[in-house]
Structures are given as structure tokens and as C-alpha cells.
C-alpha positions as CSV (number, residue, x, y, z in Angstrom):
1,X,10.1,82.1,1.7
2,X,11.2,81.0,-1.7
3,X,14.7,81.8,-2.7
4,X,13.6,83.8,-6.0
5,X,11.4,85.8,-4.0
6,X,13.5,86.5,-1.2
7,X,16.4,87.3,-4.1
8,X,14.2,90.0,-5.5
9,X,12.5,91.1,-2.6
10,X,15.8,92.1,-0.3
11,X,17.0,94.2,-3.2
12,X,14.1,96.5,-2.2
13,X,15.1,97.6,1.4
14,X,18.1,98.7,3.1
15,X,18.3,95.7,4.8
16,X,16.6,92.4,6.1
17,X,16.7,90.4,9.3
18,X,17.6,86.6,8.5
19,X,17.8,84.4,11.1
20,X,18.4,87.4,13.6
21,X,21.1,88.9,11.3
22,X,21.6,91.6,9.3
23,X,21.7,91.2,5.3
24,X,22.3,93.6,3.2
25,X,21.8,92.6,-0.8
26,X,23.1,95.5,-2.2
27,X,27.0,94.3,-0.7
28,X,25.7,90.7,-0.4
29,X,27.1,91.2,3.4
30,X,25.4,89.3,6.8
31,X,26.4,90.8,9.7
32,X,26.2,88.9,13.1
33,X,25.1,91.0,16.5
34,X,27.0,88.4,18.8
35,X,30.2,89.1,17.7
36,X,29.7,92.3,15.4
37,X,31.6,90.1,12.4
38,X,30.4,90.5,9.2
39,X,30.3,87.3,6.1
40,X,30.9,88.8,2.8
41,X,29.2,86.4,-0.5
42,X,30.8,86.6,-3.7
43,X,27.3,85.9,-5.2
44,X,23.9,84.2,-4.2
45,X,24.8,80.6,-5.0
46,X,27.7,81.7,-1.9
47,X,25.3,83.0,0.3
48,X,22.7,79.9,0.2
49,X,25.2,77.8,0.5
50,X,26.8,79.7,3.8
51,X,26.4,77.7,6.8
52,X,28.9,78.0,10.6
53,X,27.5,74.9,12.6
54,X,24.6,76.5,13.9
55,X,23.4,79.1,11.6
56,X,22.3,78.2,8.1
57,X,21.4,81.1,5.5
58,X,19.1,79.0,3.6
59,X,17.0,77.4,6.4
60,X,16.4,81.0,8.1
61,X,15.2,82.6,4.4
62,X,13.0,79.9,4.3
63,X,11.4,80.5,7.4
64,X,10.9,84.6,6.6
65,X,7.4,85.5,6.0
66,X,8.5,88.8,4.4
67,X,11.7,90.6,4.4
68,X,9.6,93.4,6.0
69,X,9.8,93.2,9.5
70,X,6.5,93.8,11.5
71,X,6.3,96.7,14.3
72,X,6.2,95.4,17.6
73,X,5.3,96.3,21.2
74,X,8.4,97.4,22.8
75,X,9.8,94.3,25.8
76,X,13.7,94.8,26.4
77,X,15.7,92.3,28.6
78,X,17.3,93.6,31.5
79,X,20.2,93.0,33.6
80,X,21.3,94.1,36.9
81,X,23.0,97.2,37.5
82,X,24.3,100.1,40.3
83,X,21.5,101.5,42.3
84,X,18.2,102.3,40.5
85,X,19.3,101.7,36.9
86,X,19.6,98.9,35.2
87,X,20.9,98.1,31.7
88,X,18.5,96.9,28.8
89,X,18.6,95.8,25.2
90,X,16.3,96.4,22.5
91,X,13.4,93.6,22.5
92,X,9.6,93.3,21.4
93,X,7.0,91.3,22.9
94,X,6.8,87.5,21.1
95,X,4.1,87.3,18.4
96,X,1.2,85.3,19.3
97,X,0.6,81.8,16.8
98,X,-2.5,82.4,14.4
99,X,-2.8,86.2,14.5
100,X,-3.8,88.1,11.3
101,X,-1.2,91.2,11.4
102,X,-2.4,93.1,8.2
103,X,-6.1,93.4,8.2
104,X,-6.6,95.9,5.8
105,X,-9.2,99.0,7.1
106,X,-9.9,102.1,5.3
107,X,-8.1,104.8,5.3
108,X,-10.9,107.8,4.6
109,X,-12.0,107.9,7.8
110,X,-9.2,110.0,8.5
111,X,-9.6,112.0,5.4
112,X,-13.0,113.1,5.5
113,X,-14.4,116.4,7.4
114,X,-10.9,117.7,7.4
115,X,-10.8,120.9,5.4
116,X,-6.9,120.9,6.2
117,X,-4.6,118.2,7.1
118,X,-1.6,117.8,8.9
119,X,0.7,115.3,10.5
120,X,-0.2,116.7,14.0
121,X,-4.3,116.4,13.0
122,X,-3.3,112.9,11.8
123,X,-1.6,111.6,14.9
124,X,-4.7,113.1,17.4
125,X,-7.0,111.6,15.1
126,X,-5.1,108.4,15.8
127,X,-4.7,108.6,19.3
128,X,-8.6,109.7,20.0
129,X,-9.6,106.0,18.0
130,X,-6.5,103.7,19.3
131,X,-4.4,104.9,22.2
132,X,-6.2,102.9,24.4
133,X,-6.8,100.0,21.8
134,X,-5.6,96.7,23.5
135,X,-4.4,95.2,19.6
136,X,-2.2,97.0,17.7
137,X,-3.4,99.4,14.8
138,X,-1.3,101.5,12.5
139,X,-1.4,104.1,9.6
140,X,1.1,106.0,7.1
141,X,0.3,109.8,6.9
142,X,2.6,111.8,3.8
143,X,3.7,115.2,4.4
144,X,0.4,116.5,3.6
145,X,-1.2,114.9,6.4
146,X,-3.3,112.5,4.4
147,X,-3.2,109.0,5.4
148,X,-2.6,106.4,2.6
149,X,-2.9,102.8,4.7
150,X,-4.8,101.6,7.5
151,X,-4.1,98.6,9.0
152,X,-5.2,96.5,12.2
153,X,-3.0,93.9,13.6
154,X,-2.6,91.6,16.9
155,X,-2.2,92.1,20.7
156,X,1.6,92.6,20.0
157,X,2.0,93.6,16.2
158,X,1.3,95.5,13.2
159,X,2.5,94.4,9.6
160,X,2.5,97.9,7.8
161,X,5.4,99.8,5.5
162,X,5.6,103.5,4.9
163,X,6.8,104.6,1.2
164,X,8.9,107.3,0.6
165,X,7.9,110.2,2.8
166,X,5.6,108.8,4.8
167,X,5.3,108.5,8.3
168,X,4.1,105.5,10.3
169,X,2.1,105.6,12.9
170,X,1.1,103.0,15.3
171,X,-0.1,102.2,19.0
172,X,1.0,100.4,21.8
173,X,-1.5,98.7,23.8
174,X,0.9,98.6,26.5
175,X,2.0,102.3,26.0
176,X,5.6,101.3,25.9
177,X,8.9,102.8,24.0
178,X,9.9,101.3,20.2
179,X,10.4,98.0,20.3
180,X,13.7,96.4,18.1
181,X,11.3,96.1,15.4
182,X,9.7,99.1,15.3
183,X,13.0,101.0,14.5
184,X,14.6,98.7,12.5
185,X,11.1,98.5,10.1
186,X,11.8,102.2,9.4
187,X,15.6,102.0,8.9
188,X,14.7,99.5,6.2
189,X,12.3,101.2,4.3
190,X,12.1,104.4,2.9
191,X,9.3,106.0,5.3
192,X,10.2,109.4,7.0
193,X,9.8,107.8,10.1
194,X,8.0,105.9,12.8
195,X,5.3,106.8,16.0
196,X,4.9,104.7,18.6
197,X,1.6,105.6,21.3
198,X,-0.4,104.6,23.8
199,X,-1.6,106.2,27.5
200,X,1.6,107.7,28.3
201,X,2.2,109.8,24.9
202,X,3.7,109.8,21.5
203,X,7.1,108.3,20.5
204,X,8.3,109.9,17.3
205,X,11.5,109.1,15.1
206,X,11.8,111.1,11.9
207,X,14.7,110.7,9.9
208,X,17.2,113.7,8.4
209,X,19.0,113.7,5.1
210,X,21.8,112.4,7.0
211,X,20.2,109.3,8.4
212,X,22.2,106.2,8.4
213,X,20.1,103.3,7.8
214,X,22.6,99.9,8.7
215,X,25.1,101.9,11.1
216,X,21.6,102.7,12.7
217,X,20.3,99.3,12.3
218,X,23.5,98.1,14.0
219,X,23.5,100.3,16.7
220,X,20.1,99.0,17.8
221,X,20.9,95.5,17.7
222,X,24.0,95.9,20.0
223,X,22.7,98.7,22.2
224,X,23.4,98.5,26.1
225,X,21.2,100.8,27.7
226,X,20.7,102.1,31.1
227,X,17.7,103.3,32.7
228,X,15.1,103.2,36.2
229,X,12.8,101.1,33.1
230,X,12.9,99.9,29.5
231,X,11.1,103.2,28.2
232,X,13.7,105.1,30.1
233,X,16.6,103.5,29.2
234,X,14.7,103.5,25.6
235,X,14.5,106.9,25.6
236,X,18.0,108.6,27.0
237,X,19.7,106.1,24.0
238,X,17.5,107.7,21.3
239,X,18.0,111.5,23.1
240,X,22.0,110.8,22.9
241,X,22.6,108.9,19.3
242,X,20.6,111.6,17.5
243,X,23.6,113.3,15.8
244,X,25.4,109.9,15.1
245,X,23.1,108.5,13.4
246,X,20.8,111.1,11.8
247,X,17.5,111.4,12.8
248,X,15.3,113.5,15.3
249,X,13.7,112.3,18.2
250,X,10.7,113.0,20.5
251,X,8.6,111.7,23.4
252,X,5.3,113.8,23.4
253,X,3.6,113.3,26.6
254,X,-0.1,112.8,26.7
């Protein structure tokens, strides 16, 4: 990505994943997940310029596609633990080289023969076309229930963003929990909230008026959670940092 672009393009979200850390244009800040320190810029010649040894600012804008960051199937590492749990971070299954992850569909297939709409009709509609989809679809639905975008993506991911409002909804082929990217797409955007289904059922964020976007962010890119699976573990962390971080949260099972 060019530097203008990327210059005028972070301004529009929370935040934006460079290089695997956080940046935040608003307080020119990058924030590093290894050692939770965060590199303050007095300005953008600064931040360009910023490399440690091993991580160079300029090199990892210029590899971004987008400062949007696609949704993912969920794929957490693990690591041992005491008797049937074990603990997991947040991960995503790796992209596969050559995939087109925005086909654009149309939406009014969605629309049509409904004489009202809802979120609920919205997400059945979904489910009843792609929970057993083996590539990754998505759509954003507003509070009316109307759906706005349609989009059809790879065996792993989806590029789609929800505007203000909007929810986003999206499958799983393996029927797994959020991936990383999932939840940190939504933190970055102004979208209500995110959906992620498959065989197993519905997993839905949505976002209160106390929702904090980069504390949120943060807490997802450090997370150590515990669980009998990655879904488990995925889903007791997002049951108990409701209240911290401001959002609601719900697994709907099929």
C-alpha cells in the first residue's frame, strides 16, 4: 500500500493491523502484543521512518492490501494445560495465495418476498443458503433487517465491512468460534457487530454504547484462554469480558 493512501485510509477506522501491531492514527500510537509497549510518532515523517531491528513501519504498510482486515475462520494455537483444558490464543486459518475474497453478489435476494424484515429473518435466510457452504460468504443487515452487501469469499475468508449500524454476518465452513480477525474487523469499523455460523450455530457480538474498540482490540491480541477446545475456550473469554469491554455476546445453537 502506498503511503498516501495508507495516510488517509487509517484515519477512517479505529485502528489498523501493521505488521501484526496495532496503529492507531488518531494518537499516531503502535502498540506491540509481545511486550504490550506502545511507540508514540510525533508525526508521519516519524512513524515511516520508525524501525527496532526487526520491525520496520514502512516495509509492513507496504505490504497491507487494505487497512481493513478480512474475517477469518477461527484456528487458535494451543498449549498444554491441567487435565482436560488447555490454554489457547486468538488465531485464523492462513489465507490461501490467489483467492478472490470480495466477489461482489447481490444483495436482493434477501430482500424480496419479505413483507417484514428483521435481523432474526436475515440471519435464517443466511444460514438456509450458507451454513453448510465450504467458502466463506458474508452480508451486512441494518437494524431494519435489510441487507445492504453480499459478498463471497475463499475457503478461509471474507473481505466485507459493515457501516454504522450494521451488522455482519458471515459463515464458517468449518463451524468454528471468531477467529482474531473476525473481532478485530468489527472493533475497527463502525458496524454494530459481527456473526459468525456454520453446523453448530450462530456466534453473535453486538456492541453497546459503552464498547471499547482498542482496549477490546488489545484484549484479543493478548488473550490466554482456557478451554476442552478453541470454541470453548473462545467462548467462556467472550461470556466473561462482556462488561469490561462493552459488548453482548451470544452462541445460538443450531
Amino acid at each position: 500500500m502506498e503511503r498516501s493512501r495508507f495516510e488517509a485510509d487509517s484515519r477512517l477506522v479505529e485502528f489498523c493491523e501493521v505488521g501484526g501491531r496495532l496503529f492507531t492514527a488518531d494518537d499516531m500510537e503502535l502498540w506491540n502484543p509481545e511486550d504490550a509497549k506502545t511507540v508514540t510518532f510525533p508525526d508521519w515523517d516519524a512513524a515511516f521512518a520508525y524501525h527496532d531491528g526487526t520491525y520496520s513501519f514502512a516495509d509492513n504498510v507496504k505490504a497491507l492490501r487494505s487497512v481493513l482486515i478480512d474475517e477469518n475462520g477461527g484456528r487458535g494455537a494451543s498449549s498444554s494445560g491441567k487435565g482436560n483444558l488447555k490454554t489457547f490464543r486468538f488465531g485464523h486459518a492462513p489465507h490461501k495465495g490467489g483467492e478472490d475474497l470480495g466477489k461482489t453478489k447481490f444483495p436482493a435476494e434477501f430482500n424480496d418476498g419479505e413483507k417484514t424484515q428483521s435481523f432474526d429473518k436475515a440471519l435464517a435466510k443466511f444460514r438456509r443458503k450458507h451454513a453448510s457452504s465450504d467458502t466463506e460468504y458474508a452480508i451486512t443487515v441494518d437494524e431494519q433487517g435489510y441487507v445492504h452487501q453480499y459478498r463471497h469469499g475463499g475457503s478461509t475468508a471474507v473481505q466485507i465491512a459493515g457501516r454504522k449500524g450494521q451488522m455482519v454476518i458471515h459463515n464458517h465452513p468449518d463451524g468454528g468460534a471468531f477467529s482474531d480477525s473476525d473481532l478485530l474487523s468489527t472493533a475497527q469499523t463502525p458496524a454494530k457487530g459481527i456473526v459468525a455460523t456454520g453446523k453448530k450455530g450462530s456466534y453473535i457480538v453486538r456492541k453497546t454504547q459503552k464498547f471499547k474498540a482498542k482496549a477490546f482490540a488489545k484484549g484479543v491480541k493478548t488473550a490466554q484462554m482456557q478451554g476442552i477446545g478453541y470454541d470453548d475456550a473462545v467462548d467462556k473469554w467472550l461470556t466473561a469480558n462482556q462488561q469490561k469491554y462493552g459488548y453482548k455476546y451470544e452462541f445460538r445453537k443450531a
